[in-house]
PAGUFI-20735 format. One record per residue: x negated, y negated, z of N, C-alpha, C, O in turn. Coordinates in steps of 0.05 Angstrom, whole numbers, plus 32768, in hexadecimal, padded with zeros to 4 digits. Example, Ala and Ser with C-alpha at 12.3 -4.5 7.8 and 13.67 -1.06 7.14 Angstrom:
<vodos>
7EF88072809C7F0A805A809C7EF88042809C7EE3804280A9/7EFF802D808E7EEF8015808F7EFE7FFF809D7EF47FE980A1/
</vodos>
This chain:
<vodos>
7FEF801880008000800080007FEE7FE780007FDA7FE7800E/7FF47FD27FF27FE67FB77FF37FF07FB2800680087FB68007/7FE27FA580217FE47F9780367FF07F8080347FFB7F7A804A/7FF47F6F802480047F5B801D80267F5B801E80367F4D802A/80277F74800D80437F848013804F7F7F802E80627F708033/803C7F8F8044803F7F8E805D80487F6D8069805A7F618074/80347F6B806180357F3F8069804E7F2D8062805A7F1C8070/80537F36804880777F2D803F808C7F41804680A37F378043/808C7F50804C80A17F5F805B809E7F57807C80B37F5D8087/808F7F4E808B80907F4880A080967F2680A380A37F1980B4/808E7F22809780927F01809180AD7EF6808D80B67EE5809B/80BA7EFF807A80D67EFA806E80DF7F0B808880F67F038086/80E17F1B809C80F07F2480A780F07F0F80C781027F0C80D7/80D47F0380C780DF7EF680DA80DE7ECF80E080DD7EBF80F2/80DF7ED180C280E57EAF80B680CB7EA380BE80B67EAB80C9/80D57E8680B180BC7E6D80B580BD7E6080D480CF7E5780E2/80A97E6180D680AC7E4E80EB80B17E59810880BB7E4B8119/80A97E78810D80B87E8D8118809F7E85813880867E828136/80AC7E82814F809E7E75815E80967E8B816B808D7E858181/80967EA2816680847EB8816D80707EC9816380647EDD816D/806D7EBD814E80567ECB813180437ED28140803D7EEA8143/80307EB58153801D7EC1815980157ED281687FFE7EDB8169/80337ED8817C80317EF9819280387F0B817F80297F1F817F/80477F0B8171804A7F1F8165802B7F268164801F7F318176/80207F1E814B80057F1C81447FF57F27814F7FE87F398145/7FF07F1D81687FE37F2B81837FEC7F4381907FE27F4C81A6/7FFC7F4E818380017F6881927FFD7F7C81787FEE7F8F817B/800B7F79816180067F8781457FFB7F768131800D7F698126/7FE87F71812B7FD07F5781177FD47F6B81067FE07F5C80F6/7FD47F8380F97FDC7F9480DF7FF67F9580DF80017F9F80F3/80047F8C80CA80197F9980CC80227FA480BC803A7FA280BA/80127FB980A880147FD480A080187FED80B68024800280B0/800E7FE780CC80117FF680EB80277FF780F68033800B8100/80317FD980F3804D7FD08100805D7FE880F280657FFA8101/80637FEA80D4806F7FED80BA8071800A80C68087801080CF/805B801C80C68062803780C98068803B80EC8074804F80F2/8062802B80FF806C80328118808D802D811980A0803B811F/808C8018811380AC8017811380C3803080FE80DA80368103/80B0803980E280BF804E80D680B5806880E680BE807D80DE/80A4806880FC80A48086810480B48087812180B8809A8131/80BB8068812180CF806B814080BA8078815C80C6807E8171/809E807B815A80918081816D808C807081838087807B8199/808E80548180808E8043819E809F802D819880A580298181/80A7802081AB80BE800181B080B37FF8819E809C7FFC8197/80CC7FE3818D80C27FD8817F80AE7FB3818E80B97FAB81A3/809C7FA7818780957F8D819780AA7F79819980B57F6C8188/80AD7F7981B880C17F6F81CA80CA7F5381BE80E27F4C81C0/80B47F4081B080B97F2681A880C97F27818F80CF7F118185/80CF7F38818780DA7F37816880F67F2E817A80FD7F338191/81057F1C815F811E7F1A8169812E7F30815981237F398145/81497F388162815F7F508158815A7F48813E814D7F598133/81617F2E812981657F308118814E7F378102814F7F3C80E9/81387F368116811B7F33810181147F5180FC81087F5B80E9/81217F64811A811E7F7C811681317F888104812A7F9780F1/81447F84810881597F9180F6814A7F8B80D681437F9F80C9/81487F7880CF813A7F7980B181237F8680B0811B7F8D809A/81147F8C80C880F87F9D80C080FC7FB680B980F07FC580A9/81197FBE80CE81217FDF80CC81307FE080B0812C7FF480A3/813E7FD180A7814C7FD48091813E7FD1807081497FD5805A/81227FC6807781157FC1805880FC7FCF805980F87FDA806F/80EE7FD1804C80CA7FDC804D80B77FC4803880C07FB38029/80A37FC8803B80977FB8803180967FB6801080957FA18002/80987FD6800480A07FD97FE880AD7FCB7FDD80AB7FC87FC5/80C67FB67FF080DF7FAB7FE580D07F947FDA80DC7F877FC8/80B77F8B7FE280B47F727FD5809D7F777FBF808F7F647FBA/80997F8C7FB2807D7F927FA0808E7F7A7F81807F7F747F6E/80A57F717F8180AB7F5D7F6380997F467F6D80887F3B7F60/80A07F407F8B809C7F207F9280767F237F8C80667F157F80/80757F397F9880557F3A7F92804B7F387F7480377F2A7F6C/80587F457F6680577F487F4580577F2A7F4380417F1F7F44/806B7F1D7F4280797F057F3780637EEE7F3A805E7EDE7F28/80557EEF7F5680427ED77F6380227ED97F5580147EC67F4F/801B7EF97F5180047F037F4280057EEF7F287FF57EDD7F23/80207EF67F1680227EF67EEE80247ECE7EEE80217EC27ED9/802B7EC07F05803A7EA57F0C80157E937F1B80107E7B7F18/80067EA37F267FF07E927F327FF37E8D7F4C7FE57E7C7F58/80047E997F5580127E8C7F727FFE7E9B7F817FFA7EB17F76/7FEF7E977F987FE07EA17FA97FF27EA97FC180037E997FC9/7FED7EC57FCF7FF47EC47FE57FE37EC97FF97FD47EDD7FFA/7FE67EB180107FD27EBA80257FD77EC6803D7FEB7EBA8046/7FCF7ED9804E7FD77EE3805E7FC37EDA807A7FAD7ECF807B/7FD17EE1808B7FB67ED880AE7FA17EE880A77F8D7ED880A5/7F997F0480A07F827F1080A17F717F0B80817F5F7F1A807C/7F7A7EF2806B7F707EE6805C7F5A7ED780627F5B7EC1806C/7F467EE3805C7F317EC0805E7F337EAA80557F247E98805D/7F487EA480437F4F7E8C80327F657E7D80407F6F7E67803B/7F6A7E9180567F857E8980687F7B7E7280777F657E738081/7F8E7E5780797F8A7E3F80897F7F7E4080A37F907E4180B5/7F617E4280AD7F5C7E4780C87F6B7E3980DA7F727E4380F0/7F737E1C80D27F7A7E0480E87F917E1380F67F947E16810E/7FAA7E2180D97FC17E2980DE7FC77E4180F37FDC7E448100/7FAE7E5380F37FAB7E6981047FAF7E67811F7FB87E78812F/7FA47E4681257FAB7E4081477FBD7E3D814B7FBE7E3A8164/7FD87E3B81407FF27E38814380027E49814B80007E5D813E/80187E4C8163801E7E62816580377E68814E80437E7E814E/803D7E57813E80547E5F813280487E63810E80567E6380FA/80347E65810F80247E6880F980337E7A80DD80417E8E80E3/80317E7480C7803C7E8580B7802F7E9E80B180177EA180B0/80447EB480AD80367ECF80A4802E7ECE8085801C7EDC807B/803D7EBE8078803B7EC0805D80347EA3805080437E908057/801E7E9C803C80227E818038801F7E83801B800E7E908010/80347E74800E802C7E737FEA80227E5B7FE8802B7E487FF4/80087E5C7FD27FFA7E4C7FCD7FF67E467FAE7FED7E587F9F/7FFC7E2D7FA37FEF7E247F857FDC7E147F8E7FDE7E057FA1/7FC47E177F7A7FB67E057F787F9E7E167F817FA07E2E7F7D/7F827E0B7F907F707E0F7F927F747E147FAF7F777E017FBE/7F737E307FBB7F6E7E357FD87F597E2C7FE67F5D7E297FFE/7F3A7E277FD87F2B7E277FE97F247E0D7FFD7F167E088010/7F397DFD7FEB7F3D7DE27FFB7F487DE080197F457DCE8029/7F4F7DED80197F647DFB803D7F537E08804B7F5A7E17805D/7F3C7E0680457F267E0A80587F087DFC80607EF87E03804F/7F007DF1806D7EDF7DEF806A7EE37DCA80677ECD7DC3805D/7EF07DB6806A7EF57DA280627F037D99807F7F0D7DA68091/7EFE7D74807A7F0F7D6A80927F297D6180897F2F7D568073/7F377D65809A7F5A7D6280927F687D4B80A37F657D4B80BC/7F777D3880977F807D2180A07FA77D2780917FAF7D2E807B/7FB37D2280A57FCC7D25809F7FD77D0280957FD07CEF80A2/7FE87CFF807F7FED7CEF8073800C7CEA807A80177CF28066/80207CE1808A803E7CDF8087804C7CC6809280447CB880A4/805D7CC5808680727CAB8085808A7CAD807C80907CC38071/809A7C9E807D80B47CA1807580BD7C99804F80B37C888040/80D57CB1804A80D27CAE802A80D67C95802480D47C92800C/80DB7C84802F80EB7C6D802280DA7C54802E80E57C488041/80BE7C4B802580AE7C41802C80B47C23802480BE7C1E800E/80AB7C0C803980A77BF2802C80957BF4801A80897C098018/808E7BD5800380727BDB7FFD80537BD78011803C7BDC800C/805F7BCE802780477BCC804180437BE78047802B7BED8045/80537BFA804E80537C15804D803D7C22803B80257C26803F/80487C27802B80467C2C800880247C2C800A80157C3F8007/801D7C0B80107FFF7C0B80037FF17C0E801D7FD97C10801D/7FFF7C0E80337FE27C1080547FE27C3480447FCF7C3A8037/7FF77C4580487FF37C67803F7FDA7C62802D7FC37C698034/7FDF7C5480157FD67C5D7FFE7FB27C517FFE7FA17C607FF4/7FAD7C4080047F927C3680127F8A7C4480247F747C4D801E/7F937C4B803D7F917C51804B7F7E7C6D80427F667C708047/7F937C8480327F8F7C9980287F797CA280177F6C7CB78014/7F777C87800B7F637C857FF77F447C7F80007F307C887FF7/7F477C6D80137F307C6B80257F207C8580317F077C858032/7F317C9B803B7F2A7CAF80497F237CC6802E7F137CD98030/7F2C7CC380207F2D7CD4800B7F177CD07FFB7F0D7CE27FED/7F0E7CB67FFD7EED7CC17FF07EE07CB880087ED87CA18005/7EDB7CC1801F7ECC7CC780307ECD7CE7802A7EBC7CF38037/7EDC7CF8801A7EDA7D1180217EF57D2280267EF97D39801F/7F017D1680317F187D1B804A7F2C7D2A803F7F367D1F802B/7F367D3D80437F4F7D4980387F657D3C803E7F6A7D3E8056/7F727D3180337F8E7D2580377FA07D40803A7F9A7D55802F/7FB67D3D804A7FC67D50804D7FDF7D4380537FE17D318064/7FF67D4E804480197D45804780287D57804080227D6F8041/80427D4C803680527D5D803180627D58800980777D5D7FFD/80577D51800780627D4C7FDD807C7D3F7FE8808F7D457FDA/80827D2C800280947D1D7FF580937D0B7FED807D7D007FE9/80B27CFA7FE880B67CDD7FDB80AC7CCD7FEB80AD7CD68002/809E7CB37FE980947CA17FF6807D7CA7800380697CAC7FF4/807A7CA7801B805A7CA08024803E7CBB802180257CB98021/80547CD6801E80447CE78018803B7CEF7FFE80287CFD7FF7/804E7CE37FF2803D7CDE7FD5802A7CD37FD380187CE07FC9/80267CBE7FD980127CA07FE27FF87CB27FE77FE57CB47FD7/7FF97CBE7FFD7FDF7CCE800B7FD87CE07FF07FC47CDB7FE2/7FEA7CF57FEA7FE37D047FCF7FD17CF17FBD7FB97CF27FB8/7FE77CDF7FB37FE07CCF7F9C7FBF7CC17FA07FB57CBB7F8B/7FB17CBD7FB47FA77CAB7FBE7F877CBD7FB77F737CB77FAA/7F8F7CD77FC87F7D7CF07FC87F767CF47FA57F5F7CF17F9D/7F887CFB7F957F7B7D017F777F757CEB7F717F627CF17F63/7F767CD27F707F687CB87F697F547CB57F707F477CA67F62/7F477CBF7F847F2D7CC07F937F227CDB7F877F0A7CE07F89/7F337CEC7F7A7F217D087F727F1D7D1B7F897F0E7D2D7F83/7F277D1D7FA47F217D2D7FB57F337D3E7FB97F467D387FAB/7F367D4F7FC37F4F7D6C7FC47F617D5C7FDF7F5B7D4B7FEF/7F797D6B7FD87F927D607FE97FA57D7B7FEC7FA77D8E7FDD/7FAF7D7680027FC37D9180037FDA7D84800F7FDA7D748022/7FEE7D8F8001800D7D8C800880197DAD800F80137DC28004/802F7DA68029803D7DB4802D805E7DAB802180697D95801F/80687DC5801D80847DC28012809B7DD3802480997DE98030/80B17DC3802080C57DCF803880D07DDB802380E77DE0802D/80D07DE6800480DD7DEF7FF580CE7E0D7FE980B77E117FEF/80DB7E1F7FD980CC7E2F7FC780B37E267FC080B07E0D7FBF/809E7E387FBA807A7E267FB280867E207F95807F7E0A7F8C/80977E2E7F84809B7E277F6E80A87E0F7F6680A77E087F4F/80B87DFC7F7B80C77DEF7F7780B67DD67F8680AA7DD87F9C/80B97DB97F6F80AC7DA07F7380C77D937F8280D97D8B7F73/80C97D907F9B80DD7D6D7FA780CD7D617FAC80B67D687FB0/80D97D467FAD80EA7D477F8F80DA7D4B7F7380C17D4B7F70/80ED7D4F7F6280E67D5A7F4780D07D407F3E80BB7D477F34/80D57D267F4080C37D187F3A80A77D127F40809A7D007F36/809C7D287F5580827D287F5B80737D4B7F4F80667D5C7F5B/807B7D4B7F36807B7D637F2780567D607F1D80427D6E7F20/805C7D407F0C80457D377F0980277D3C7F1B80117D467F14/802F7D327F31801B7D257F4280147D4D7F5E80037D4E7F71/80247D607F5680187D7A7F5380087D817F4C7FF67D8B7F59/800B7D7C7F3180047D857F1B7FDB7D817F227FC87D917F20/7FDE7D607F2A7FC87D517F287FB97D567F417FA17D527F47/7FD37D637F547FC17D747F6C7FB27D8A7F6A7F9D7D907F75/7FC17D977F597FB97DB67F597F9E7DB07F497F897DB87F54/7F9C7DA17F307F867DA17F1C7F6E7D947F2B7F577D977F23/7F747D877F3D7F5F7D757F4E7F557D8B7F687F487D827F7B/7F5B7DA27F687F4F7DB27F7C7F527DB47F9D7F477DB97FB2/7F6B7DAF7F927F8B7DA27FA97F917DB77FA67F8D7DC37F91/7F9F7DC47FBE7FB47DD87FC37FD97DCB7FCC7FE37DB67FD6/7FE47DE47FC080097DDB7FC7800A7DF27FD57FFC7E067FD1/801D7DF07FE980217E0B7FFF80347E078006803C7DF0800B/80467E248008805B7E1F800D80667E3F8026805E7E54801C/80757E41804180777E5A804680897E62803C80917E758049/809F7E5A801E80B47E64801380AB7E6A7FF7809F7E5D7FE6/80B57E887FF680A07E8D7FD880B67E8B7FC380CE7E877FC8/80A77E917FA680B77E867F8D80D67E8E7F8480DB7EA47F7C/80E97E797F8881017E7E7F7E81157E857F9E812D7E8C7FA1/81017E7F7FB081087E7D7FCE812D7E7C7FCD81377E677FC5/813F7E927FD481557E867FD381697E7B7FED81817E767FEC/81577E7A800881607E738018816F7E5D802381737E4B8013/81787E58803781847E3B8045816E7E2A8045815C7E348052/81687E0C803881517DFD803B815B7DE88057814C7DD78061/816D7DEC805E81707DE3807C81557DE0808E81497DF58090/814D7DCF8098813C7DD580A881177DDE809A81017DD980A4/811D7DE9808680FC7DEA807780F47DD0807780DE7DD68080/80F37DBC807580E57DA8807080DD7DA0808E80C77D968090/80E97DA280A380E57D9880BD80D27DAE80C380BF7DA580D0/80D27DCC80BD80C47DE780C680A97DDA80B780947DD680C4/80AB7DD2809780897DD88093807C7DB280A380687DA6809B/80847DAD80AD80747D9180B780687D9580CB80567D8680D3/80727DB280D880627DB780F180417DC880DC80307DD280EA/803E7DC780C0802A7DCB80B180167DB880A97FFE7DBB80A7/80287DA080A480137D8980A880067D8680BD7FED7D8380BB/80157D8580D9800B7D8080F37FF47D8980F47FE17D7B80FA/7FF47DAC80EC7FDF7DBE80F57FCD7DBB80E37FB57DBC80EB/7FD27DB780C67FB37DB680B67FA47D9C80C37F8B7D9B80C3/7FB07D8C80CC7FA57D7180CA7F937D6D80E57F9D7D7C80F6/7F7E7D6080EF7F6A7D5B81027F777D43810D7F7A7D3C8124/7F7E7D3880F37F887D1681077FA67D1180F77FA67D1380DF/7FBD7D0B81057FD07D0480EF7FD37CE480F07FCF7CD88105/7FDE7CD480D07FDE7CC380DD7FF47CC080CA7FF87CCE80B7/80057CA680D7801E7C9780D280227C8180C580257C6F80D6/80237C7980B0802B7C64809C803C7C5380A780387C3E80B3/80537C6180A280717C4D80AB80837C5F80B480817C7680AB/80927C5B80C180AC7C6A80D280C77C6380D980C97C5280EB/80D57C6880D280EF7C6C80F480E87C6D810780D07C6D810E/80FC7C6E811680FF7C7B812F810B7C8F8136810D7C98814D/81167C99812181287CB6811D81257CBE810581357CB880F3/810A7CD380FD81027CD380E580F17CF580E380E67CFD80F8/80F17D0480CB80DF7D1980D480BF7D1380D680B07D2480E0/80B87CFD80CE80A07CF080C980987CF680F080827CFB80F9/80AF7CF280FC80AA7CEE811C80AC7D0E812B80A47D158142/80B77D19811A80B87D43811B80927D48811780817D568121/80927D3F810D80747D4280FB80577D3C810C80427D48810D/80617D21811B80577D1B8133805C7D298154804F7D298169/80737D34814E80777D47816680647D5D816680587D65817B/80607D67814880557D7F8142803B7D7D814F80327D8C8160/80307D65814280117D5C814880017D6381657FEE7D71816B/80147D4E817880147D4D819180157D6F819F800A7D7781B3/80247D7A8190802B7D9681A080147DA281A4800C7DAC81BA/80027DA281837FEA7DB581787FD27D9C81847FBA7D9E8184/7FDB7D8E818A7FB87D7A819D7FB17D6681887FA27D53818C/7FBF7D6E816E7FB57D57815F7FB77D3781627FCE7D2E8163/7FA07D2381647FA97D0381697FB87CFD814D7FB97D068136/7FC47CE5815D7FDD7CDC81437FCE7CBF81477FC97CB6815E/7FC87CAF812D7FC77C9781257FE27C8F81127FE97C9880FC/7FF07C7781257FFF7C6881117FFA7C4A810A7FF47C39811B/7FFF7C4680EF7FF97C2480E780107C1580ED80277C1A80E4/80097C0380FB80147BE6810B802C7BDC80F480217BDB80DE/80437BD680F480547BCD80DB80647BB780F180647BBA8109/80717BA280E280837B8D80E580957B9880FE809E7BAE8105/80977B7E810980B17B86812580C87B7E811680DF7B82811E/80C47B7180FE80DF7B7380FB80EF7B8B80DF81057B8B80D6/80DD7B9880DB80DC7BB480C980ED7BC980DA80E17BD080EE/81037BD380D7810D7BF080DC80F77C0380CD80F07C1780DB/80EE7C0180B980DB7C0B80B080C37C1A80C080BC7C3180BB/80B97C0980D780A67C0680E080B47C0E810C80A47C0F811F/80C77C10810D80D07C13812A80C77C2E812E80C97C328146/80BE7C43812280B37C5C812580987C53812B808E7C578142/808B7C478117806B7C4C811D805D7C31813580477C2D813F/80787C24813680747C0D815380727C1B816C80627C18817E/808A7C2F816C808F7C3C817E807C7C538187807D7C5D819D/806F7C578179805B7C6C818180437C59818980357C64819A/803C7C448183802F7C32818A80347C3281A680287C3F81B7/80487C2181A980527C1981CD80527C2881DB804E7C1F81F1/80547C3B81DB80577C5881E580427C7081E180477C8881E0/80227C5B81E080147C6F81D9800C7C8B81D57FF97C9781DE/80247C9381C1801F7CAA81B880147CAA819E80177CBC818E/80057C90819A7FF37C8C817B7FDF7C75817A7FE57C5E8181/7FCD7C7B81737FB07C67817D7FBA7C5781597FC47C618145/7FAF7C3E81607FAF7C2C81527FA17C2F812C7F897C2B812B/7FAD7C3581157FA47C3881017FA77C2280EA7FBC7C2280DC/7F8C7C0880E67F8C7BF880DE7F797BFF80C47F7E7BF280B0/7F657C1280C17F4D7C1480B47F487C3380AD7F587C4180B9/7F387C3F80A07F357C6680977F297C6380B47F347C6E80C7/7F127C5680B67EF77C5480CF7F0A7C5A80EA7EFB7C6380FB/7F227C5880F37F307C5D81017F327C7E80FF7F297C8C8112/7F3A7C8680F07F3F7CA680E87F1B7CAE80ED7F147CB68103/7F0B7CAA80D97EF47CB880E17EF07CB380F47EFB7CC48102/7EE47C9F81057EDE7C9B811E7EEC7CBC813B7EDF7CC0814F/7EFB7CC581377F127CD3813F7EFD7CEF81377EF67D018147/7EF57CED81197EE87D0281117ED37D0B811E7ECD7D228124/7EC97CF581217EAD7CF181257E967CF6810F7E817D03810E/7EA87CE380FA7E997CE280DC7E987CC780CF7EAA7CB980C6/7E757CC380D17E777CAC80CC7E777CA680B07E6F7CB680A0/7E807C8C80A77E837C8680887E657C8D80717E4E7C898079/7E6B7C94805D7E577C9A804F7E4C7C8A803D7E3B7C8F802C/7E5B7C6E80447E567C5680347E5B7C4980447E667C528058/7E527C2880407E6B7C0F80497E7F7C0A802B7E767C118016/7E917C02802D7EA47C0180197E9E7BE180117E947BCF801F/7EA87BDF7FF47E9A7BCD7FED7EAC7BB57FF77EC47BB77FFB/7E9C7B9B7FFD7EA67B8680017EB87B767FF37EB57B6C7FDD/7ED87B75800F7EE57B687FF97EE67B4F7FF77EDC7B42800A/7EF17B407FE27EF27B247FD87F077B177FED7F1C7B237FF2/7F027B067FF67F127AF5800B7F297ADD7FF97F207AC87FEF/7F3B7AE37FF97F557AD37FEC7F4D7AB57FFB7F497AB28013/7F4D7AA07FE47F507A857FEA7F637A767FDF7F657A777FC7/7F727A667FED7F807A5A7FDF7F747A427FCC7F7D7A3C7FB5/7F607A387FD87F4D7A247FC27F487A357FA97F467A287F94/7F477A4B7FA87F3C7A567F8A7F507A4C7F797F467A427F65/7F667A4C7F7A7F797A557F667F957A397F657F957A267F74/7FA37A3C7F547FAF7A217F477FBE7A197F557FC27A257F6A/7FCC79FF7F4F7FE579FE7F627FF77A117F677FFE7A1B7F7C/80007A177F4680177A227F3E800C7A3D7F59801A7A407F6D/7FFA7A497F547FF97A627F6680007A5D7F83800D7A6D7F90/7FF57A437F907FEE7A3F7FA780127A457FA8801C7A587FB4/80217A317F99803F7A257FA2804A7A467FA0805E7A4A7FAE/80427A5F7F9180517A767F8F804E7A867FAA80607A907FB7/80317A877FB180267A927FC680357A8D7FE080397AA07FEF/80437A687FEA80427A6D7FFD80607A767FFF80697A758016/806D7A7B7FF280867A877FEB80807AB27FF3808F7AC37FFD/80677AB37FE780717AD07FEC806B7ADB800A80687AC9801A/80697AFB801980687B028027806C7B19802180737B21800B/80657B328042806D7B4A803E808A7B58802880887B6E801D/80967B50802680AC7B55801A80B17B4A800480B07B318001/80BA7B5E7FEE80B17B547FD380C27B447FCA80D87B417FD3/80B67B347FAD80C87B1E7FA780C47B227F8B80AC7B257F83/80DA7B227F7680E07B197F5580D67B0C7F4E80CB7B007F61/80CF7B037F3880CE7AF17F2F80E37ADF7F2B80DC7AC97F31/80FD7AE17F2281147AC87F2A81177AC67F3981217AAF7F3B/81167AD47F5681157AC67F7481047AB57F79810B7AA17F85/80DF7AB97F6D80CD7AA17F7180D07A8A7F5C80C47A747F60/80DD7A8E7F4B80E97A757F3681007A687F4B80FD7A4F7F4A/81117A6C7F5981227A657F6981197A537F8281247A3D7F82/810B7A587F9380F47A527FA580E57A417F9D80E47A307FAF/80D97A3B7F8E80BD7A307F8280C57A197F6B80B87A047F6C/80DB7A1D7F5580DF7A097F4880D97A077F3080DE79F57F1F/80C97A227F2F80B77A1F7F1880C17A2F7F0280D37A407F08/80BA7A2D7EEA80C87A4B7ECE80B67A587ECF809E7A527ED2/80C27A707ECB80C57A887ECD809F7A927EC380907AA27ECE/809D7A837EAD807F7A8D7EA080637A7E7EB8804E7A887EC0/80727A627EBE805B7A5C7ED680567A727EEE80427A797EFA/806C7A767EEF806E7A877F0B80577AAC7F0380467ABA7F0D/80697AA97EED805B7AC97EED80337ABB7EE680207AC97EED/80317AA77EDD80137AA47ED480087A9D7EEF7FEF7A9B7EF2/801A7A997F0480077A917F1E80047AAD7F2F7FF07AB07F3D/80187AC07F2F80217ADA7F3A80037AE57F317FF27AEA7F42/7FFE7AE97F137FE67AF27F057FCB7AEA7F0F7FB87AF97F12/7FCB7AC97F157FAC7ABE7F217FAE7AC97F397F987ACD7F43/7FC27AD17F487FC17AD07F5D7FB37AF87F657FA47AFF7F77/7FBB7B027F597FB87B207F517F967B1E7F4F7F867B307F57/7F927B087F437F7A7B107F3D7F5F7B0D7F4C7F497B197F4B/7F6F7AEF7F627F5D7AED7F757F647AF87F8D7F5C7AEE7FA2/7F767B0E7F8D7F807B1C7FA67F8D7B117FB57F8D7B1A7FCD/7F9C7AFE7FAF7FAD7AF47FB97FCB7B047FBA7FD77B047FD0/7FD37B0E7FAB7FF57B277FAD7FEC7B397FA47FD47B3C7FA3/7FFE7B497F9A80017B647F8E801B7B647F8380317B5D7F8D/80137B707F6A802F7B787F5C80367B957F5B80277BA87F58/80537B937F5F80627BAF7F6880777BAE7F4D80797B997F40/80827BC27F48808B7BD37F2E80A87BBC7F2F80B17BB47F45/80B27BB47F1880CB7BA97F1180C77B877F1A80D87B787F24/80A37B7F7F11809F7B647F1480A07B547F3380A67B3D7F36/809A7B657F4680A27B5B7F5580827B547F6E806C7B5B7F66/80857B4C7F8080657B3E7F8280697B427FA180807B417FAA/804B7B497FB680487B3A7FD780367B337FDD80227B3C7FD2/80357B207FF280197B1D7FF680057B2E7FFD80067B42800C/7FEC7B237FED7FD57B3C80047FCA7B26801B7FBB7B2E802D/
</vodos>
């Protein structure tokens, strides 16, 4: 029998996230052993299993899954198991650790590397948006494995940030490994996997279960790959803050970045502030420091925004903008000016680092 067999028949029988894996584990670590003790009925079955995990062990054998095995072989899908060497060491310390993990992309990234957890909420300001995405990018060519979850908003950011820098990144998914949520980060997979990025998922291909609850189960995956997690932007009722429970449980420090008191956006990652359950994250040197890794460069010096550099027309657009973005016919409204002055001062201003432009013409300060 392929031992693997064994590993998905024990796995699927006693779900993700199974807060006994690792006694189990500790009492039967083969469970090809398990497989024939339990079919020869010679001793109790282990006390931690729950009724329902046993009833599926007695009622299936490991044979039942030799397609899934077929299917993941002819598809590229890797499966890793605990007695894998390729298996996530960080994840091993966990007691709820997965028996089964599907993997695209390049496994050897999930090992031997430092891991920084990347999360925030999907629905990011652009202050959000670019502390993640800087932020990410900063650590990411120090080396650093970025780690999230492939969603919308800030964990994209960390992804996105990681193949821009060329360094490997790993995402966890609360869905099938086969299946991209959302569908619109199909791309930026794609650009994981080819960049020597791993996708992992503990639901394998064509997964047809309840996704209830998977997305909250694999965050306790970020928690654990990650050394340091840190926080972009938040709620205060968010899984971004599940994610941080996780952290804290497994010993990991949580860094969150400082956002507006007057941001709902930002009342999550304030709150972990006030309530020091998150050391202050302004700079990457904050994260390494934590590592105890120091930078391998100084980063190059940036240009200091002056208002003397640049025209009136810019000065009069500038002091109109702020955190929160603005149109261009809103700063024609404000300012007084048509529409082509405005965008030609928006542009000088871009260039001496004065704003930033965000998608549908729209501008904030830096």
């Amino acid at each position: 029998m392929d031992k693997t067999l064994a590993w998905l028949w024990l796995a699927d029988a006693v779900g993700s996230a199974c807060h006994y894996a690792r006694e189990l584990l500790d009492l039967w670590p083969d469970p090809e052993e398990l497989y024939e003790t339990l079919r020869a009925g010679t001793e109790a079955p282990p006390f931690c299993l729950s009724d329902g995990a046993l009833c599926q062990l007695q009622e299936t054998t490991p044979f039942d899954y030799e397609e899934r095995l077929d299917h993941c072989l002819l598809t590229g899908v890797e499966i890793l198991t605990p007695d894998d060497p390729a298996y996530p060491e960080r994840l091993k310390e966990i007691p709820d650790l997965p028996l089964a993990l599907y993997v695209t992309g390049d496994k050897t990234c999930l090992n031997g590397g430092r891991y920084v957890g990347m999360v925030g909420t999907r629905r990011p300001s652009p202050y959000g948006r670019q502390a993640a995405y800087d932020l990410s990018l900063a650590l990411a060519q120090q080396g650093i494995v970025m780690v999230s979850g492939l969603a919308d908003g800030l964990d994209s950011e960390g992804h996105r940030a990681a193949v821009e820098a060329g360094t490997p990144t790993v995402a966890f998914l609360g869905t099938a490994v086969d299946r991209t949520y959302p569908a619109a980060n199909a791309t930026l997979r794609r650009r994981i996997e080819a960049g020597g990025g791993a996708v992992c998922s503990e639901y394998p291909p064509g997964y047809p279960g309840k996704t209830k609850g998977t997305f909250l189960a694999r965050n306790r995956l970020i928690a654990a790959q990650a050394e340091v997690l840190c926080v972009a932007e938040a709620r205060t009722r968010s899984g971004t803050l599940n994610t941080v429970g996780h952290a804290e449980t497994y010993g990991r420090p949580v860094l969150a970045v400082p956002g507006s008191i007057y941001s709902a956006l930002s009342e999550g990652t304030n709150e972990l502030l006030r309530t020091r359950r998150a050391g202050v994250l302004c700079h990457a040197s904050d994260v390494l420091e934590l590592l105890g890794q120091p930078c391998r460069s100084e980063p190059p010096a940036q240009q200091t925004f002056s208002l003397r550099d640049v025209s009136e027309d810019a000065r009069t657009v500038y002091a109109q903008l702020g955190p929160t973005a603005r149109g261009v016919d809103a700063l024609c409204a404000v300012t007084g000016l048509p529409a082509g002055r405005v965008l030609a001062a928006c542009t000088e201003l871009e260039l001496f680092g004065g704003a930033q432009a965000l998608p549908g013409r729209r501008y904030i300060a830096l």
